[in-house]
C-alpha positions in Angstrom: 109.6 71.6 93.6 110.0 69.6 90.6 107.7 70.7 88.2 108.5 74.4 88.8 109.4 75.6 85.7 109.9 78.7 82.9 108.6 80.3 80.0 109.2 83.1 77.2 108.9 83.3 73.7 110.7 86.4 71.9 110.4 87.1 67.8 113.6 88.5 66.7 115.6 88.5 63.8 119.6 88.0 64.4 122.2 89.1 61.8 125.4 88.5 63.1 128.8 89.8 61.1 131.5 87.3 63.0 130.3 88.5 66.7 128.4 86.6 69.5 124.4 87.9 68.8 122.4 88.0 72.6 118.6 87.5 72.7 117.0 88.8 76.0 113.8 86.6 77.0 111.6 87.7 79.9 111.0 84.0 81.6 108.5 83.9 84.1 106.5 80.4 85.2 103.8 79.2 83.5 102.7 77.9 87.0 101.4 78.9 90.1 102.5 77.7 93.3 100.1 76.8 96.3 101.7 76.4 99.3 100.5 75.1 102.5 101.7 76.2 106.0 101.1 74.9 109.7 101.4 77.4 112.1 101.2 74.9 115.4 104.1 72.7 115.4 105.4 73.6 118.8 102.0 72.2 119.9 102.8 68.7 118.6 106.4 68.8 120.0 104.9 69.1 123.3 103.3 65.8 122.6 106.5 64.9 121.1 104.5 64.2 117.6 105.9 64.8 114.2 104.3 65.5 111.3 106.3 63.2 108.9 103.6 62.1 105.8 100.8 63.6 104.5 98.0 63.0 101.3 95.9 65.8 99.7 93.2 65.1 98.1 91.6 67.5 95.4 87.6 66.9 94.1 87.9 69.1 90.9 90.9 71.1 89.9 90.7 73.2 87.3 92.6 71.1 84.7 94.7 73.0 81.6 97.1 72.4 78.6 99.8 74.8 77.8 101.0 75.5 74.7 104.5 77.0 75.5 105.5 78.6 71.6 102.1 80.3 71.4 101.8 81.0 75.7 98.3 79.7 75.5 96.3 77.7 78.1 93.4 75.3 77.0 90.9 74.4 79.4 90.3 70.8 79.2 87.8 69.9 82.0 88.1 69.3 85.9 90.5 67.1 87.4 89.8 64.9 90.8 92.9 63.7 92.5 95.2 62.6 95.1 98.6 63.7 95.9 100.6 61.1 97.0 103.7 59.7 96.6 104.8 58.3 93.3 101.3 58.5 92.0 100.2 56.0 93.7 96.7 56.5 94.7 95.6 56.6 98.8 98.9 56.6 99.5 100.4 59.7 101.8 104.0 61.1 100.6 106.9 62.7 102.7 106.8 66.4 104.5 109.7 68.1 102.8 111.9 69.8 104.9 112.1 73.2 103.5 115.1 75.7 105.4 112.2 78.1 106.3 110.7 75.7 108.7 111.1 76.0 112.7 109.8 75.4 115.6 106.8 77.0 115.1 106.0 76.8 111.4 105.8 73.5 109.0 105.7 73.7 105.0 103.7 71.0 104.7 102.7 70.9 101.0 103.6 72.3 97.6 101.6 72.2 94.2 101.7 73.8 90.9 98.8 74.8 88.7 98.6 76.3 84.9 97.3 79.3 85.6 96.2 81.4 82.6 96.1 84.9 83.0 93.5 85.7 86.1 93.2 83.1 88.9 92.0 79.3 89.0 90.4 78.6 92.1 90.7 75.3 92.9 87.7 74.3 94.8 87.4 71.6 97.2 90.6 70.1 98.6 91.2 68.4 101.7 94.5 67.1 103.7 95.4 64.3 106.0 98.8 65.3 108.0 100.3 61.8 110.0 102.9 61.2 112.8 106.1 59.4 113.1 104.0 56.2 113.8 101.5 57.0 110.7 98.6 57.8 113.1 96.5 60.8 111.6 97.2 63.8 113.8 94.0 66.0 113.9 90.8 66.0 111.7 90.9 66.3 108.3 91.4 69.8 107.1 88.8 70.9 104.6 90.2 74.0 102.6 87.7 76.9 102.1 87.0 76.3 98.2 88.2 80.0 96.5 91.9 79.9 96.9 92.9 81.3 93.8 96.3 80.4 92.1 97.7 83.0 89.7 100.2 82.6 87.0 104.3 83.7 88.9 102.6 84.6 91.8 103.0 82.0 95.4 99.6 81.5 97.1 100.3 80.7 100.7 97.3 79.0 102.8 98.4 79.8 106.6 97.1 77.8 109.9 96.7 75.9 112.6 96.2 72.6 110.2 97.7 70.2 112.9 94.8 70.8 115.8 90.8 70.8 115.1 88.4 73.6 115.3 91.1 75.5 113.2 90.8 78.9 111.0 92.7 79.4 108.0 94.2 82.5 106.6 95.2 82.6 103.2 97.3 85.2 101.3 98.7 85.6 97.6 102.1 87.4 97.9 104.5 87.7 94.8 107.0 84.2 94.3 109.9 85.0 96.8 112.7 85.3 93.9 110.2 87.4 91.9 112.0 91.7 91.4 110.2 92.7 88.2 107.9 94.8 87.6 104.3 94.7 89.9 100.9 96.4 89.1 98.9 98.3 92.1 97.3 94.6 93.0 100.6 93.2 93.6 101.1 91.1 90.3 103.7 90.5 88.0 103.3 92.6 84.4 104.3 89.6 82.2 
C-alpha cells in the first residue's frame, strides 16, 4: 500500500485582500490497483497450512512515466519482473494481513500500475503462494493474460489460488473509498 498515491492539477489565479484564499483540487490516483484474492483458505486450515510468503512474477508489464504537472503518461516499453521483497530478485515477500481477511478469504497481493486513461492489461503473470515451513502450496497459478487495470478504479482477481485445477473470476469495481461521480460503465469521470 505504499505507493498508493494522488494527483490534480488546477489553474487558478488567487487575489487575496488580507483573507485566507482556498483552492479546490479534484485528487484522484494516478494508479491502478490489482488485487489478488484466495477464496479457499478454510481448505488449508484443515491441513493446518498457512499461506505466509508469496512471489509474483510478471513477463511484460506495460511499463509508463507520469508526468504529474501536465497529467500525462509516456509509454516507455514492457517491463519483466518479480515482486518480492525488498527488490531482491527470486525472493518471496510477506502476505499482508489486510482487516478484510477471514476464514474463508486471503488478500494475498497488492500492485499498482500507471494507468493512462483506458485500461493496461498486463499480460502474463504468474504467482507462487508458500506455507509456514516455506513449502509451495499448490501449483503455480498462471493469470489469464487480459486483466485490465484502469486509472482510480481497484481490479480484483477472485479464486481458488491455494488448490490446482482452479478457475478464476476477475472483476473491476470502483476503489472502495471512491463517492464521485461514475459513468454508465462504472468509472470514475476524472
Amino acid at each position: 500500500e505504499a505507493r498508493d498515491a494522488y494527483t490534480g492539477v488546477t489553474k487558478q489565479v488567487i487575489e487575496t485582500s488580507g483573507e485566507n484564499a482556498s483552492v479546490n483540487v479534484k485528487l484522484t490516483r494516478a494508479f491502478g490497483k490489482l488485487r489478488v484474492i484466495t477464496t479457499d483458505v478454510s481448505t488449508m486450515s484443515d491441513f493446518v497450512i498457512t499461506p505466509t510468503y508469496a512471489k509474483v512474477t510478471y513477463t511484460g508489464v506495460p511499463k509508463y512515466s507520469f508526468n504529474a504537472v501536465k497529467q500525462q503518461y509516456t509509454k516507455t516499453g514492457n517491463e519483466a519482473k518479480v515482486h518480492s521483497v525488498a527488490g531482491a530478485a527470486n525472493e518471496a515477500f510477506t502476505i499482508v494481513s489486510y482487516g478484510s481477511n477471514t476464514t474463508e478469504k486471503m488478500a494475498v497481493y497488492t500492485d499498482y500500475f500507471f494507468a493512462p486513461e483506458g485500461s493496461v492489461v498486463l499480460g502474463t503473470f504468474t504467482m507462487d503462494v508458500y506455507d509456514q515451513n516455506n513449502a509451495k502450496i499448490g501449483d503455480t497459478v498462471e493469470f489469464p493474460t487480459d486483466i485490465p487495470v484502469k486509472r482510480n478504479i481497484l481490479t480484483t482477481v477472485e479464486g481458488n489460488l491455494l488448490t490446482t485445477n482452479t478457475e478464476f473470476t476477475v472483476t473491476a469495481t470502483v476503489f472502495d473509498d471512491f463517492d464521485g461521480e461514475i459513468d454508465e460503465d462504472g468509472n470514475p469521470i476524472i
